[in-house]
Every structure is written in structure tokens, then in C-alpha cells.
mmCIF file as Biopython writes it, N, C-alpha, C and O atoms, coordinates in Angstrom:
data_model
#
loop_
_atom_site.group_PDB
_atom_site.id
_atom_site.type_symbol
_atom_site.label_atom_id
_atom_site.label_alt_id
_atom_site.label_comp_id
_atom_site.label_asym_id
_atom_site.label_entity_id
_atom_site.label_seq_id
_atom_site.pdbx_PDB_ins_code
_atom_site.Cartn_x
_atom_site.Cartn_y
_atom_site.Cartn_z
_atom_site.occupancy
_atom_site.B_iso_or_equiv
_atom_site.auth_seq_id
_atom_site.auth_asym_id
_atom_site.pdbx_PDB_model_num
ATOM 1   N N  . UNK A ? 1  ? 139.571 133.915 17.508 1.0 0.0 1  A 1 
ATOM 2   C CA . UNK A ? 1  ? 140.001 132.989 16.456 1.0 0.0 1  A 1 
ATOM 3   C C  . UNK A ? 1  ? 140.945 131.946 17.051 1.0 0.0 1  A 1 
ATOM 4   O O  . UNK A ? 1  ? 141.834 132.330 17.811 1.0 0.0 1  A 1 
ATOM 5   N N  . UNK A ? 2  ? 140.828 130.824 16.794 1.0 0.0 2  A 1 
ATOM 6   C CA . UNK A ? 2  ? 141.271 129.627 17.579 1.0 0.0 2  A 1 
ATOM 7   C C  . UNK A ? 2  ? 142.530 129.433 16.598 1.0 0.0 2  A 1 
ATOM 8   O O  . UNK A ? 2  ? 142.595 129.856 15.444 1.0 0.0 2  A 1 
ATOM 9   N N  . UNK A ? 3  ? 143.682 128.587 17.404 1.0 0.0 3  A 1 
ATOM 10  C CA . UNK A ? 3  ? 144.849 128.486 16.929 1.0 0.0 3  A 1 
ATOM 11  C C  . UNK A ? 3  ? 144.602 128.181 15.199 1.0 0.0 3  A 1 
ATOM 12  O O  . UNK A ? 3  ? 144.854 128.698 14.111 1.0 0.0 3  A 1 
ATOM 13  N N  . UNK A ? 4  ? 143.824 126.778 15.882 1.0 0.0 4  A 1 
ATOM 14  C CA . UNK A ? 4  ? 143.328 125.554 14.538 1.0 0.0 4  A 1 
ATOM 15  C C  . UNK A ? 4  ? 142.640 126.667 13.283 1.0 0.0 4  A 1 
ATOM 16  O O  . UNK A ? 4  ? 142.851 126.195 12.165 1.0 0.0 4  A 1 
ATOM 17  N N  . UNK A ? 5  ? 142.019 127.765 13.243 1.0 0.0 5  A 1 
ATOM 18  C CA . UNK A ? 5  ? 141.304 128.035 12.114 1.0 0.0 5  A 1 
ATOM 19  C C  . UNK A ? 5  ? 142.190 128.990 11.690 1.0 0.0 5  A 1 
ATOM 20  O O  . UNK A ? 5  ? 141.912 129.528 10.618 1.0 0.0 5  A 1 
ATOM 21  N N  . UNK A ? 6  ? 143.507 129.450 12.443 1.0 0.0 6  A 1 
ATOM 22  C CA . UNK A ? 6  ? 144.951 130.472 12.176 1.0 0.0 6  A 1 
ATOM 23  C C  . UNK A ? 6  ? 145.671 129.487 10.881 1.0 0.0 6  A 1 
ATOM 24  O O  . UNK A ? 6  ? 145.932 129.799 9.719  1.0 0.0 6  A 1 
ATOM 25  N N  . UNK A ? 7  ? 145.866 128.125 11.659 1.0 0.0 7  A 1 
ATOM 26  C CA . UNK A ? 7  ? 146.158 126.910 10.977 1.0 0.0 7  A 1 
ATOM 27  C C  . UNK A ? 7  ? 145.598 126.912 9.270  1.0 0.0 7  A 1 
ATOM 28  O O  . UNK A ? 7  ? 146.129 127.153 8.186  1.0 0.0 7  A 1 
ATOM 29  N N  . UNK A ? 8  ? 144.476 126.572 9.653  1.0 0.0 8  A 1 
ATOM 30  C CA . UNK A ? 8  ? 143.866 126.288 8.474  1.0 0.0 8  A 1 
ATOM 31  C C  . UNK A ? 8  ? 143.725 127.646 7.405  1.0 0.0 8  A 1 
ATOM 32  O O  . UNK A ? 8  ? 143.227 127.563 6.283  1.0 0.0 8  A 1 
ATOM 33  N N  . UNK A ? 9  ? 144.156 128.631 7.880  1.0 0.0 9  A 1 
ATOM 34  C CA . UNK A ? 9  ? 144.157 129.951 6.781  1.0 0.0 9  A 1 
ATOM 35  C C  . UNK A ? 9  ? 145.570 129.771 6.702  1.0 0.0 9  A 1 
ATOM 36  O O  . UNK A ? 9  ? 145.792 129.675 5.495  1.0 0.0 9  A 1 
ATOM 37  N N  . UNK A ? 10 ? 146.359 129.698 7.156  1.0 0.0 10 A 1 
ATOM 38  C CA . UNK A ? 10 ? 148.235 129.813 6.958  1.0 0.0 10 A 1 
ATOM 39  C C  . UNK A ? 10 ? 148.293 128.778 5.981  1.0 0.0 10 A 1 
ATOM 40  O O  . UNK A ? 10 ? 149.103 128.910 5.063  1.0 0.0 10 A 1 
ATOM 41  N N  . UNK A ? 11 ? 147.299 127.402 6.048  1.0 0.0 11 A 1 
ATOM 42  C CA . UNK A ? 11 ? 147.915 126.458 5.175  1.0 0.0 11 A 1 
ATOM 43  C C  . UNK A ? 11 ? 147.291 126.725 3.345  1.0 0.0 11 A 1 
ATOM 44  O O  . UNK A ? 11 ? 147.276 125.882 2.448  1.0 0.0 11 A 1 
ATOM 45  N N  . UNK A ? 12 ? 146.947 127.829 3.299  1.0 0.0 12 A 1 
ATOM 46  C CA . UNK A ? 12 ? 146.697 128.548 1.570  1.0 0.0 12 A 1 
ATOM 47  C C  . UNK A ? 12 ? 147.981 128.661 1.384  1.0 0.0 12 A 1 
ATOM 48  O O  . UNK A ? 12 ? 148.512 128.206 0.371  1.0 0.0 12 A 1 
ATOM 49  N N  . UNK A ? 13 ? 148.780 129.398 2.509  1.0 0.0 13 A 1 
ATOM 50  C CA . UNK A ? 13 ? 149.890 130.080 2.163  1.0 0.0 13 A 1 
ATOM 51  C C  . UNK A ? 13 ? 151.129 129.218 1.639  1.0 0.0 13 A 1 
ATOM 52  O O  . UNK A ? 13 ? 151.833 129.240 0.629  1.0 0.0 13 A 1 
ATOM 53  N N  . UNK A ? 14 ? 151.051 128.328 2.986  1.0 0.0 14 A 1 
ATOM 54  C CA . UNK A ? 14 ? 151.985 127.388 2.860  1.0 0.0 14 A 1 
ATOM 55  C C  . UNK A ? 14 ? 152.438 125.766 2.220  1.0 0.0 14 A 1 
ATOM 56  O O  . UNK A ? 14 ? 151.997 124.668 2.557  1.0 0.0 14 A 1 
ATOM 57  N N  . UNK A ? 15 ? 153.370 126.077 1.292  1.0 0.0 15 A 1 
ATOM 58  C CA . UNK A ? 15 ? 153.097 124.652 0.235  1.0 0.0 15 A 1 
ATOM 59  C C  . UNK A ? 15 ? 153.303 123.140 0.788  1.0 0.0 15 A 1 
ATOM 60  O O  . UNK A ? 15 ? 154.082 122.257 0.427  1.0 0.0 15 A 1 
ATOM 61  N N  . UNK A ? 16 ? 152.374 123.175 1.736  1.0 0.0 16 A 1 
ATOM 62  C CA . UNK A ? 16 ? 152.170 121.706 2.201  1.0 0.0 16 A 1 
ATOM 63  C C  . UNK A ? 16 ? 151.414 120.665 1.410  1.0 0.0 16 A 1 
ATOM 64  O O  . UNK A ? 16 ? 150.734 121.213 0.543  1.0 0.0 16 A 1 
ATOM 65  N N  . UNK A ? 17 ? 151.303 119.366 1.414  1.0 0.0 17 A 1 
ATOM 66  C CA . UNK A ? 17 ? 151.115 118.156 0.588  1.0 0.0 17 A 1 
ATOM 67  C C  . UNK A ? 17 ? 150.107 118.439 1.896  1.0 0.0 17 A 1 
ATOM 68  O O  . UNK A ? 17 ? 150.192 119.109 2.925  1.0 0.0 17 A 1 
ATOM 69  N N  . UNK A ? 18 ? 148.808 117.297 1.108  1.0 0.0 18 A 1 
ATOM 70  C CA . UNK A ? 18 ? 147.321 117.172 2.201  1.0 0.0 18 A 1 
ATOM 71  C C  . UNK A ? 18 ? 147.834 115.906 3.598  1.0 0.0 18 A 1 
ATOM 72  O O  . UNK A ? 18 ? 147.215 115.783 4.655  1.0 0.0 18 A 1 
ATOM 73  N N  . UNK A ? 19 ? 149.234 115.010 3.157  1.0 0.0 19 A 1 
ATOM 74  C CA . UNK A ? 19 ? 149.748 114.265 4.285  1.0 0.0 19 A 1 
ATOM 75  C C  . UNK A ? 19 ? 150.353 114.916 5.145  1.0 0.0 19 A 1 
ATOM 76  O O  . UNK A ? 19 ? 150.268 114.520 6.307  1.0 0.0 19 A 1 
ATOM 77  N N  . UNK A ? 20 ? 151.196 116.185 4.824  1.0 0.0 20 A 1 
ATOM 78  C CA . UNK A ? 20 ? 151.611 116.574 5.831  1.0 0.0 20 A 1 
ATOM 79  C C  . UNK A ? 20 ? 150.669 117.570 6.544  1.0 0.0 20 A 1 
ATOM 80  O O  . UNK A ? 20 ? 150.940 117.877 7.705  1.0 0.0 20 A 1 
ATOM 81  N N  . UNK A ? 21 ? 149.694 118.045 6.000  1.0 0.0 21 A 1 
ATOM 82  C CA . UNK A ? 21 ? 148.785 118.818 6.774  1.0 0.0 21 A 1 
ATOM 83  C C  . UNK A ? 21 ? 147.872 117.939 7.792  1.0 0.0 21 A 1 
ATOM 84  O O  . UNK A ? 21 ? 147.443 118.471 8.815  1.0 0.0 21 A 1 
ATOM 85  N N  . UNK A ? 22 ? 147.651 116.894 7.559  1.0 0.0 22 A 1 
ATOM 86  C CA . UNK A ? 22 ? 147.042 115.986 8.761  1.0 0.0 22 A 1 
ATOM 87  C C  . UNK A ? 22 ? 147.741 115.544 9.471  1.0 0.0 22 A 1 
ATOM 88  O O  . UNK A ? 22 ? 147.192 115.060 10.461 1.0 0.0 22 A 1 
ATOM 89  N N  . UNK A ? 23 ? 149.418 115.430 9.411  1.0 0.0 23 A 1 
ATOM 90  C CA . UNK A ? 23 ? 150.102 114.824 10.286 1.0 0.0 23 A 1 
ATOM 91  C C  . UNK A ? 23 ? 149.973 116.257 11.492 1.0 0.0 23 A 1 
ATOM 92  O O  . UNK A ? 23 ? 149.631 116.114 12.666 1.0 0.0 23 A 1 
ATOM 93  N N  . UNK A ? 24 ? 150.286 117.401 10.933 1.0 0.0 24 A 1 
ATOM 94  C CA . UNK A ? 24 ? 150.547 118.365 11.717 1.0 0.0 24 A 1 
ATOM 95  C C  . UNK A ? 24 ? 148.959 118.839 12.399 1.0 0.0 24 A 1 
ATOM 96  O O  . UNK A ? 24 ? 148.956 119.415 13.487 1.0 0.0 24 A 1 
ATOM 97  N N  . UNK A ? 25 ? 148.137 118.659 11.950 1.0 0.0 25 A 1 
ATOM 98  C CA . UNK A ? 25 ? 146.554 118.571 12.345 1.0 0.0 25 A 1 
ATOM 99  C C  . UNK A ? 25 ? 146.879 118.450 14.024 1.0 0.0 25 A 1 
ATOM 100 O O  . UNK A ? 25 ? 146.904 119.203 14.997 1.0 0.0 25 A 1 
ATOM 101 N N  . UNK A ? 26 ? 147.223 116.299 13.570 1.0 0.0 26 A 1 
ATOM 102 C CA . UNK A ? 26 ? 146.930 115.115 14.268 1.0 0.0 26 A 1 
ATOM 103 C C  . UNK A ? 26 ? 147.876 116.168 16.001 1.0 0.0 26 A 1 
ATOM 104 O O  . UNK A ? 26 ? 147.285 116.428 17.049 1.0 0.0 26 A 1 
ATOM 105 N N  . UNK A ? 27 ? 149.339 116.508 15.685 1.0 0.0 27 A 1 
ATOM 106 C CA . UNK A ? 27 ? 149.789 117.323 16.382 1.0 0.0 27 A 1 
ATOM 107 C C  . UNK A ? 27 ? 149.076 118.369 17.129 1.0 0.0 27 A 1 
ATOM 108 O O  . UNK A ? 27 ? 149.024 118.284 18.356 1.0 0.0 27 A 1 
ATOM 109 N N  . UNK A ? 28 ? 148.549 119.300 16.539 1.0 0.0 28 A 1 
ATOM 110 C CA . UNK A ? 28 ? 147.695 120.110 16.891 1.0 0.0 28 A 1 
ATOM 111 C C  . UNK A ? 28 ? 146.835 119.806 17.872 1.0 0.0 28 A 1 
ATOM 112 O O  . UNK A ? 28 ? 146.780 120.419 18.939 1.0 0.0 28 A 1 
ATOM 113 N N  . UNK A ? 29 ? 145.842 118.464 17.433 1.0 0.0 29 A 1 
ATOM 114 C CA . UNK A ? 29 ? 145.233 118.402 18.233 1.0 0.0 29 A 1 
ATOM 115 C C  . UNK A ? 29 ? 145.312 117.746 19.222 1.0 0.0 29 A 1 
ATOM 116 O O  . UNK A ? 29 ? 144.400 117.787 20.047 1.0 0.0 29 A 1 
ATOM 117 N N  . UNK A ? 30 ? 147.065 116.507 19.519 1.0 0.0 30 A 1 
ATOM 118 C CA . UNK A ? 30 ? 147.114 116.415 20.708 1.0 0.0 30 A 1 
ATOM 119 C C  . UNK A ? 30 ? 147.790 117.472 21.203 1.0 0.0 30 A 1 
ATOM 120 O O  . UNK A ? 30 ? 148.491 117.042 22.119 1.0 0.0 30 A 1 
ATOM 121 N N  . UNK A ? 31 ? 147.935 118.592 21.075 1.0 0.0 31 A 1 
ATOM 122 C CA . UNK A ? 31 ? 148.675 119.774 22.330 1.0 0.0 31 A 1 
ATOM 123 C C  . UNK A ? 31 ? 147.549 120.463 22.892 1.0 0.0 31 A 1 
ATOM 124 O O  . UNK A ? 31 ? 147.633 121.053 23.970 1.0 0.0 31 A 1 
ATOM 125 N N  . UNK A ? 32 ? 146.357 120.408 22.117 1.0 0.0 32 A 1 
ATOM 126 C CA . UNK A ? 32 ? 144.938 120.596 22.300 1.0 0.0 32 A 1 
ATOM 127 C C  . UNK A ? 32 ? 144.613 119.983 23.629 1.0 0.0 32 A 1 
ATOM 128 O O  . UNK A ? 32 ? 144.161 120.447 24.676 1.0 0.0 32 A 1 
ATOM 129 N N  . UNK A ? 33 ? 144.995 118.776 23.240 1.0 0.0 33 A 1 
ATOM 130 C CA . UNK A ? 33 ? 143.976 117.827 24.116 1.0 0.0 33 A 1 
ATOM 131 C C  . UNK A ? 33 ? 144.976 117.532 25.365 1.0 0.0 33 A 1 
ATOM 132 O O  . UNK A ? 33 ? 144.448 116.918 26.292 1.0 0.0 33 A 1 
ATOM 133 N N  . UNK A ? 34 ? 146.631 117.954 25.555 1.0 0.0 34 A 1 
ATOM 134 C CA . UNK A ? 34 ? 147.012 118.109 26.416 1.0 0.0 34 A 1 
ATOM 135 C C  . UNK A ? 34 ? 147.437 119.207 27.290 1.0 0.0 34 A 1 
ATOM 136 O O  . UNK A ? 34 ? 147.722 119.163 28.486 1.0 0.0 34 A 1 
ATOM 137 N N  . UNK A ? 35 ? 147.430 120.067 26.588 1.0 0.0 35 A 1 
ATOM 138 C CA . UNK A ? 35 ? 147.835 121.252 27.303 1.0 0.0 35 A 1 
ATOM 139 C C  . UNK A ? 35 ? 147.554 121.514 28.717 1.0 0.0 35 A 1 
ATOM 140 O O  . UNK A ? 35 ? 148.360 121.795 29.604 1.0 0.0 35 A 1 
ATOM 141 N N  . UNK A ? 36 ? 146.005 121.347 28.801 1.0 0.0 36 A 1 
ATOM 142 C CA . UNK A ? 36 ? 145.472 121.396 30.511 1.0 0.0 36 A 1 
ATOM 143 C C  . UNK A ? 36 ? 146.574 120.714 31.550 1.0 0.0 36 A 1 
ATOM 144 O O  . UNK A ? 36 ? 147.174 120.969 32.594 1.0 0.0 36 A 1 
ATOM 145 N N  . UNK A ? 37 ? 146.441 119.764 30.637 1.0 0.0 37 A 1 
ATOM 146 C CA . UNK A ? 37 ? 147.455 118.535 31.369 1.0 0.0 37 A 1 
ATOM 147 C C  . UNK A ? 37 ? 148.884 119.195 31.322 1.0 0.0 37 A 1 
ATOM 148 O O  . UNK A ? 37 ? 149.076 119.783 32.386 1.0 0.0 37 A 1 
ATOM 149 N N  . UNK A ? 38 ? 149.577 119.266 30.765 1.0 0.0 38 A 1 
ATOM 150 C CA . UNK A ? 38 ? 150.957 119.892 30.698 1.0 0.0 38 A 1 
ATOM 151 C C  . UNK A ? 38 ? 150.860 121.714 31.894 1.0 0.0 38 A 1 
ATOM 152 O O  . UNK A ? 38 ? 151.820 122.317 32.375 1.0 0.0 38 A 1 
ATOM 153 N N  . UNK A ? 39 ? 149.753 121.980 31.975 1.0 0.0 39 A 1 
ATOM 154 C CA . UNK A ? 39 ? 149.570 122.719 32.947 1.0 0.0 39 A 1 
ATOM 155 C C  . UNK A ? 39 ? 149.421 123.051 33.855 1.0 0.0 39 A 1 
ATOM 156 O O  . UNK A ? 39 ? 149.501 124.147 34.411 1.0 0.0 39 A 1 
ATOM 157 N N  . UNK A ? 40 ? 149.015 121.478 34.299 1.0 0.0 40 A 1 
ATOM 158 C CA . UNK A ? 40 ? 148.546 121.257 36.005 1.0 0.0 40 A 1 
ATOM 159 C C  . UNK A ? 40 ? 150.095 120.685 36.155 1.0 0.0 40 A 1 
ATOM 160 O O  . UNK A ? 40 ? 150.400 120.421 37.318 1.0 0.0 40 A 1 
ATOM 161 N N  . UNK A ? 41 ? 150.917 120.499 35.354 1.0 0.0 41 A 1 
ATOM 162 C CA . UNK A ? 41 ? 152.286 119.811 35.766 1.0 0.0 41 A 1 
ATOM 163 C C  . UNK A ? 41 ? 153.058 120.735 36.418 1.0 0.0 41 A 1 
ATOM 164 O O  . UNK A ? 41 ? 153.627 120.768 37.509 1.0 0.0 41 A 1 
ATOM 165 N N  . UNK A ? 42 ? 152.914 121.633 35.295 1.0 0.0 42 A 1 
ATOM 166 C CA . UNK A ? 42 ? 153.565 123.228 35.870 1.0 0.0 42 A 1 
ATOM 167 C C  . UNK A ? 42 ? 153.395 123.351 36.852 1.0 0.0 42 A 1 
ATOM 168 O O  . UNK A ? 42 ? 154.260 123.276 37.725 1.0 0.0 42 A 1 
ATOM 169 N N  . UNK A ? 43 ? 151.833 123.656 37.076 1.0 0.0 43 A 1 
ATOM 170 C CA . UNK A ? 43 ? 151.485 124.126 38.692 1.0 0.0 43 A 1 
ATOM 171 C C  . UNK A ? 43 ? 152.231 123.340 39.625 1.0 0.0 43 A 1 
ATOM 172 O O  . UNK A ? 43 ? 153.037 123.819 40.422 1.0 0.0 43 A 1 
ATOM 173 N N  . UNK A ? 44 ? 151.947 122.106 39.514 1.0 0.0 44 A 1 
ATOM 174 C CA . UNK A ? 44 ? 152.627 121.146 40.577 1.0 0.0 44 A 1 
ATOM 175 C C  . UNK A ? 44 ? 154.272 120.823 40.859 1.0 0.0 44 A 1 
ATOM 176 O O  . UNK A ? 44 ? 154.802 120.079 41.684 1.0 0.0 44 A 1 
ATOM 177 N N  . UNK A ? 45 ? 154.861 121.729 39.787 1.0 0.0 45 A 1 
ATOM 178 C CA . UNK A ? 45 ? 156.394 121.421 39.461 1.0 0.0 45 A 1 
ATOM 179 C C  . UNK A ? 45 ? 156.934 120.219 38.811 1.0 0.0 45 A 1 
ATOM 180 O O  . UNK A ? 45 ? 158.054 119.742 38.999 1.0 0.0 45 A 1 
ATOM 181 N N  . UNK A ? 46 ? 156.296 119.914 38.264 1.0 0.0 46 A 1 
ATOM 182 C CA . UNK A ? 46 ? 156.599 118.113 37.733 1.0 0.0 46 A 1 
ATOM 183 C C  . UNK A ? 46 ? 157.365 118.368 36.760 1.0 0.0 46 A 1 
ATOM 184 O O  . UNK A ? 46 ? 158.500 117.909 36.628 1.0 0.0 46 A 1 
ATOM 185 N N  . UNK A ? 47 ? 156.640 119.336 35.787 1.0 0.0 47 A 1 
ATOM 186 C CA . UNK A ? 47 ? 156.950 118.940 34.228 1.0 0.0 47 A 1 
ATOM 187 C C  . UNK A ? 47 ? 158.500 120.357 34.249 1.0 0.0 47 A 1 
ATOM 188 O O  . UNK A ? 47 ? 159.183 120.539 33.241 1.0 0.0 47 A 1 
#
């Protein structure tokens, strides 16, 4: 089960407005789309 569909069942729970659930989406999916990246930093000592 992927973070995002943990996400999308927690947000029944939680009394979010549909703006703030796409802002935090939009989040989601850049840590998605960087993480690799924030990982090879590690490796390399950068970050």
C-alpha cells in the first residue's frame, strides 16, 4: 500500500477542506518525485 492511497484513506478521517487536500497532494507528490534525488545527495554527502 503506497504512502498516497494511506493518504487518501486518512483523509475520511481527517477534517480537511478539498483545497487543502490538493495543496498537501501537490506536496506529496513532489517528495515523490524527489526523493531519489534527495537520496543520491545523501549518498554523495551533499544534502
Amino acid at each position: 500500500m503506497s504512502f498516497k492511497e494511506i493518504f487518501k484513506k486518512s483523509r475520511l478521517i481527517l477534517p480537511y477542506t478539498e483545497d487543502e487536500i490538493r495543496k498537501e497532494e501537490r506536496i506529496i507528490d513532489f517528495a515523490y518525485f524527489m526523493y531519489p534525488y534527495i537520496n543520491r545527495f545523501n549518498q554523495a554527502g551533499i544534502y
